[in-house]
N, C-alpha and C positions, 0 to 999 in steps of 0.2 A: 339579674334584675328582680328589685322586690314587688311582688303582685300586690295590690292591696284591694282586701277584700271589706265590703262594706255588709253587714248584715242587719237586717231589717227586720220588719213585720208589724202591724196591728197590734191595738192595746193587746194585751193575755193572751198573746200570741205562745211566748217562751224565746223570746229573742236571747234573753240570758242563757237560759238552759242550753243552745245553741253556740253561743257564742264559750260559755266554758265548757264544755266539748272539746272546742279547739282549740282552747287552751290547754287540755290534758293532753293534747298532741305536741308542746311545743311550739305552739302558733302562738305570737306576741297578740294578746286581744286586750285592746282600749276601748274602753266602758264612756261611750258621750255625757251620759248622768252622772257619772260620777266627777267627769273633767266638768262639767258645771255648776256642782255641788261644790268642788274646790274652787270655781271660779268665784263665787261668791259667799267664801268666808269669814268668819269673822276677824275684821279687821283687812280685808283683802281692800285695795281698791273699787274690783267692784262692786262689793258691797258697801261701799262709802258712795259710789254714782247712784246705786237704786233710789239708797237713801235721800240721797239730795233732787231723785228725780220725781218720789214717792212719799216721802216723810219719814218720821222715827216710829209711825205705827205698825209698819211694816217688819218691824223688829220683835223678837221674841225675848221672853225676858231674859235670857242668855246670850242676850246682844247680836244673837246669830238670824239670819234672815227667816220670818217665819211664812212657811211655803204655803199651807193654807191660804194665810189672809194674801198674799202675792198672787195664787192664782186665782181668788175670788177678783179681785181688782180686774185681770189682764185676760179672763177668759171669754167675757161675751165685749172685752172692750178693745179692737183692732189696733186702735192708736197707742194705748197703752203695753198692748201687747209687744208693739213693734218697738216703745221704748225700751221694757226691759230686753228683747230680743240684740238689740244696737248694744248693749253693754254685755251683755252673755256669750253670744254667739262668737264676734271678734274672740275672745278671750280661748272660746273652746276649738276652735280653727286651730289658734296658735298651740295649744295643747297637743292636738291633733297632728299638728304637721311635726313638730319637737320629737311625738312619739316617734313617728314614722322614719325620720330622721336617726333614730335612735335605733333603730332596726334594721336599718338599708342594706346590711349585709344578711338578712333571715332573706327567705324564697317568699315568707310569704305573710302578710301581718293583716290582723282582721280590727276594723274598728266598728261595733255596734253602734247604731245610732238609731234611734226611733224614729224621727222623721227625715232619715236620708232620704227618702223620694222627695219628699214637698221641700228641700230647700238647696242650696245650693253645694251640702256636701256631696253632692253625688257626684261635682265635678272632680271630686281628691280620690275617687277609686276607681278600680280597675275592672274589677267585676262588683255586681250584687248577687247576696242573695238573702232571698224573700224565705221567713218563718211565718209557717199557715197554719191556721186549727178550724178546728169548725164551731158552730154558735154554742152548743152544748158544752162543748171542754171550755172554751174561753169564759163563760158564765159560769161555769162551776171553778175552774182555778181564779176567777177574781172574784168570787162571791166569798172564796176560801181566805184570802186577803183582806174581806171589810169591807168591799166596793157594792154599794145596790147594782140593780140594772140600770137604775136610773143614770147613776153616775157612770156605767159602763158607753152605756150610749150617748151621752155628752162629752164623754171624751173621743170615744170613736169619730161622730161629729164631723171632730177639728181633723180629722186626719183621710189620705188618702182611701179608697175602698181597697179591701183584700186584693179585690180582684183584677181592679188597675195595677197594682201592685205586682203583681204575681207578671204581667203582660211583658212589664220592664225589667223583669228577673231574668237573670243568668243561670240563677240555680235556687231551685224551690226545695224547700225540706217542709214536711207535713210532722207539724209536733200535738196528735190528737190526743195524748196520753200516755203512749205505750214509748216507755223510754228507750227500751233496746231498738226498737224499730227507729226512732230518732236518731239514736248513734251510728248504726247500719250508716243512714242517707249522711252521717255529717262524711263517716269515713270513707265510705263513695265519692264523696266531692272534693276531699282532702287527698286522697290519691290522684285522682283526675288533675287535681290541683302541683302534685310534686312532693307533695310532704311526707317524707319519710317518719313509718311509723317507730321506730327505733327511738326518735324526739319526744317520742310520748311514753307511757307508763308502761308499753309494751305488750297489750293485754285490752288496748281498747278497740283496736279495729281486729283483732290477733283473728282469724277463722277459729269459728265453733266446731270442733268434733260432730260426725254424722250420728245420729243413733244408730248402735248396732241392728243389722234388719234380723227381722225374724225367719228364721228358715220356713221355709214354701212345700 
């Protein structure tokens, strides 16, 4: 039976970073941003519904949806939000379950999703788990990105706290910078999980050699 694991976390968390990890093991990982960057392509359907829900302003001059002025519109506006939400979400569901479907014979398939807590895909997995960092790294790997503070905490905001987060977790990985120590906790949980390291590049969970001791 396939597990499906949901991975999460806070803006500049490192959900990514996590999530391919487990990709270098083998583990099918579907990107939610990305299945809703396809969902509203150019020329896709739903980007013909935003359109019609929203105007042709909302367009970039290469006819493709332009994400800025979209999230100016839909982020302090609930109702608007909720429209594009109704034309997005259905569409990345169906993605979602397609992939999963698509992998029912793996042990084990992870879908990243930023807001798995606050909405309803937490009911399509099996387990979560929560990516954590502290205020320091998060503001420094998004300040590294282009993001002020300002916009770091307005978008944090809209989203659960870390630490409710973390409550509803089955498995917490701490991503405060230090990458190896990152990988350690992912292959810890990918064992615990079943997943044979052999699926992977062979060499990512592999045991480090002790230092030779020094004679006494």
């Amino acid at each position: 039976m396939t597990i499906i694991l949901g991975i999460t976390g806070s803006f500049g968390s490192g959900k990514s970073t996590v999530a391919s990890m487990f990709g270098d093991l083998g583990v099918p990982v579907m990107d939610a941003d990305v299945a809703a960057r396809d969902a509203v392509r150019v020329g896709s359907p739903g980007l013909a519904q935003i359109v019609d829900a929203f105007g042709e302003d909302v367009l970039a001059e290469d006819q493709g949806l332009d994400r800025k002025k979209m999230a100016a519109i839909v982020f302090d506006d609930p109702e608007s939000r909720g429209v594009l939400n109704a034309i997005v979400h259905p569409r990345v569901g169906l993605a979602m379950t397609t992939f999963i479907q698509e992998h029912s014979a793996d042990p084990l398939v992870a879908l990243e999703v930023p807001l798995l807590l606050e909405g309803r895909t937490r009911l399509m997995v099996d387990k979560v788990l929560v990516v954590t960092t502290t205020e320091d790294a998060r503001i420094e790997r998004l300040s590294g990105s282009g993001y002020s503070e300002e916009e770091i905490a307005a978008r944090l905001s809209t989203q659960m706290p870390q630490e409710e987060k973390v409550n509803l977790a089955d498995f917490v990985v701490s991503n405060d910078g230090d990458l190896d120590g990152t990988r350690r906790q992912v292959c810890d949980i990918a064992q615990e999980m079943g997943v044979s390291q052999a699926r992977g590049d062979g060499e990512l969970c592999s045991p480090q050699p002790s230092p030779d001791r020094k004679s006494e």
